[in-house]
Backbone as CSV, one residue per row, in Angstrom:
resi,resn,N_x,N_y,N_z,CA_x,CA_y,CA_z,C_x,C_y,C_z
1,UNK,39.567,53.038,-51.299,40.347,52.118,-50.497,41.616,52.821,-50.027
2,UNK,42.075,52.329,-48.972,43.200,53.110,-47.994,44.519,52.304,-48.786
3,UNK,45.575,53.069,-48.769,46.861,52.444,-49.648,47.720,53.122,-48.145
4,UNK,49.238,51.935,-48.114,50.173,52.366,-47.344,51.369,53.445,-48.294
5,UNK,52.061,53.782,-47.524,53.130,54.577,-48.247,53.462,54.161,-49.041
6,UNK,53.211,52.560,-49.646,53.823,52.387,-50.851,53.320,51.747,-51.786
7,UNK,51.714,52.317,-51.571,50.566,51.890,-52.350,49.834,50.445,-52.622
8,UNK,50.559,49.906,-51.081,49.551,48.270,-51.002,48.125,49.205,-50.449
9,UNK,47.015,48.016,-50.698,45.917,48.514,-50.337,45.913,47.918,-48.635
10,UNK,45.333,48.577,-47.909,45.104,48.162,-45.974,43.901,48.405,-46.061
11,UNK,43.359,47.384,-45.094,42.339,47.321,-44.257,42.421,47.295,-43.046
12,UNK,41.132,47.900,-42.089,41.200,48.172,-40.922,41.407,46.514,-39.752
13,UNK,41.632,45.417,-41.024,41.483,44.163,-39.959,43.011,43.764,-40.452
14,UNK,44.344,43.977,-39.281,45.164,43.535,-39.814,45.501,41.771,-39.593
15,UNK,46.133,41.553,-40.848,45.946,40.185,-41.255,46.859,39.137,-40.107
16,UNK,46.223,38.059,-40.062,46.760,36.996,-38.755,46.509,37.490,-37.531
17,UNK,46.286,38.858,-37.097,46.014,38.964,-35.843,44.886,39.790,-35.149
18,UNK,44.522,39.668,-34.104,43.442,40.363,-33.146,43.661,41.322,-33.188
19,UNK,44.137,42.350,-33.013,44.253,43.787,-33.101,44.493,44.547,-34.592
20,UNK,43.185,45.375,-34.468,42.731,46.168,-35.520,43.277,47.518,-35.432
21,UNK,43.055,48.673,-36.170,43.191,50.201,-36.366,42.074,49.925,-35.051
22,UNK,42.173,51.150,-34.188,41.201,51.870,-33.900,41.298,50.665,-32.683
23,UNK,41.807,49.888,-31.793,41.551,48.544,-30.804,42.267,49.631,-29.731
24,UNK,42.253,49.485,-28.196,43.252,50.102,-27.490,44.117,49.082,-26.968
25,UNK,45.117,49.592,-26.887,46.388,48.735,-26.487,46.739,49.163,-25.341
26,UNK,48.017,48.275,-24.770,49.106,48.740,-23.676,50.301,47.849,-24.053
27,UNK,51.177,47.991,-23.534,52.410,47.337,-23.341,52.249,46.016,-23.240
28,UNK,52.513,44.618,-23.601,52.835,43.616,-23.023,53.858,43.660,-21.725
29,UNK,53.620,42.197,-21.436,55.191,41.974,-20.184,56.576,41.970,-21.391
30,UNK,56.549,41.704,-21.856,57.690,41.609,-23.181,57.614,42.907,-23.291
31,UNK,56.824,43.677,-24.076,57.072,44.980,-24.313,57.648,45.723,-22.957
32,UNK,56.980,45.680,-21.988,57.983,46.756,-21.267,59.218,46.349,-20.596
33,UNK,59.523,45.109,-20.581,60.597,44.324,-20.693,61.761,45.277,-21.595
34,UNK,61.136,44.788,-23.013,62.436,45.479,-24.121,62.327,46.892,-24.121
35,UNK,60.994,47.363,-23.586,60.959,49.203,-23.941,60.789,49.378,-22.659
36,UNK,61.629,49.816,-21.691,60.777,50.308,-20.189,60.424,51.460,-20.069
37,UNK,61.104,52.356,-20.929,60.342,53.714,-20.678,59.122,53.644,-21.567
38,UNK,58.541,52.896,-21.965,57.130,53.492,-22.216,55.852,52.903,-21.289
39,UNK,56.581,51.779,-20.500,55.750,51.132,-19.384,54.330,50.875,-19.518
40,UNK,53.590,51.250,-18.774,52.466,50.738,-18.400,51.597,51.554,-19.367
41,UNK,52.236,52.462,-20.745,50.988,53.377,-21.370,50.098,52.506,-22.026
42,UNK,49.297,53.030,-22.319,48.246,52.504,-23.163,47.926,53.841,-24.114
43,UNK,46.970,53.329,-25.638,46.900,53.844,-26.687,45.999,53.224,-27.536
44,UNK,45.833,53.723,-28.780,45.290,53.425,-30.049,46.075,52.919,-31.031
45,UNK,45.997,51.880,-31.791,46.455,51.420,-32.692,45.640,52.326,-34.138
46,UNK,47.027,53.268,-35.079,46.230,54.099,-35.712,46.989,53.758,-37.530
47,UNK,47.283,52.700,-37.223,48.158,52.298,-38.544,49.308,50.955,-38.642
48,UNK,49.617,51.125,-39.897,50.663,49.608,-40.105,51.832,50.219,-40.651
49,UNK,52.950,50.452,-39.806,54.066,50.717,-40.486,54.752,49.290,-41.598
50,UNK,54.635,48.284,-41.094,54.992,46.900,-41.796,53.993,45.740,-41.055
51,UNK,54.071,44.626,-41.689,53.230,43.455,-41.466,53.463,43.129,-40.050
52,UNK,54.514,43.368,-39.455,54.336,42.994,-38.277,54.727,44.368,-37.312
53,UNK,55.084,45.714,-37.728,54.661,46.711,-36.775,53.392,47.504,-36.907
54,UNK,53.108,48.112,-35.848,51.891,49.096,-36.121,52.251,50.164,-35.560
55,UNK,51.314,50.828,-35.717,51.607,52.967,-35.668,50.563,52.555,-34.348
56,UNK,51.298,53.260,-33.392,50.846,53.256,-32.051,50.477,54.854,-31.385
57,UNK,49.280,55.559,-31.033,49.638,56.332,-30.310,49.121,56.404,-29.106
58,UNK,49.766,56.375,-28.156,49.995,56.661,-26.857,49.172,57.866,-25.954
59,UNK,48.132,57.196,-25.322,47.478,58.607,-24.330,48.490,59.881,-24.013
60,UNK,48.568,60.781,-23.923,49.248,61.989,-23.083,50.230,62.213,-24.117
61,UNK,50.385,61.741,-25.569,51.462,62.433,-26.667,51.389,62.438,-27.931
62,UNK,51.550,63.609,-28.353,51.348,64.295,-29.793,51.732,63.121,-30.751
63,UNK,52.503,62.320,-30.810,53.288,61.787,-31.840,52.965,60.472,-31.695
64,UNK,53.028,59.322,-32.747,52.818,58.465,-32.667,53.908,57.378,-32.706
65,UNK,53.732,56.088,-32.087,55.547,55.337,-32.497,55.234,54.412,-33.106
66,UNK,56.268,53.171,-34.049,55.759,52.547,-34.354,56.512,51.331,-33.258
67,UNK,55.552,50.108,-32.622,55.786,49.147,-32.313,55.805,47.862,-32.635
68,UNK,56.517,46.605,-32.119,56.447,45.649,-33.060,55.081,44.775,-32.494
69,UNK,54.543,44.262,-32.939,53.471,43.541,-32.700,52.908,42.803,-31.131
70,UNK,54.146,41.948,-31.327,54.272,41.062,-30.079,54.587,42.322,-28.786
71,UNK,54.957,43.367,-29.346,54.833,43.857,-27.750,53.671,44.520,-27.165
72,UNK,52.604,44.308,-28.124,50.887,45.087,-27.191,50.389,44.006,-27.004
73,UNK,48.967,44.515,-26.389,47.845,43.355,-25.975,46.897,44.168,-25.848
74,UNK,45.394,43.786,-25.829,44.541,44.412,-25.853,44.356,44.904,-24.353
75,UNK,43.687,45.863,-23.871,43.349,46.640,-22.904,42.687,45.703,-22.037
């Protein structure tokens, strides 16, 4: 079983909401609202930094960010 950095156990279905590890995302209207420079990207959801952010990474970059929930939507 998969543990976070601080040894809760995760699963790939995060809890209360539609978007899983591994779903592709983009920005909400909210999200690029509060973040405009990351605009219109889209990505993979590749982790849970906390219950309500996730580890986001982004087509075209090495690194991953973490975002808060309410600002993706599915593809």
């Amino acid at each position: 079983m998969k543990v976070d950095r601080m040894g809760r156990p995760i699963s790939n279905n995060l809890q209360g909401a539609s978007l899983n590890i591994g779903d592709r995302v983009r920005m909400s209207a909210l999200g690029r609202e509060r973040h405009p420079r990351y605009g219109d990207r889209q990505g993979v959801i590749v982790g849970i930094a906390s219950p309500s952010i996730l580890r986001v990474k982004f087509d075209a970059t090495k690194t991953t960010v973490s975002i808060h929930r309410g600002y993706l939507e599915h593809v």
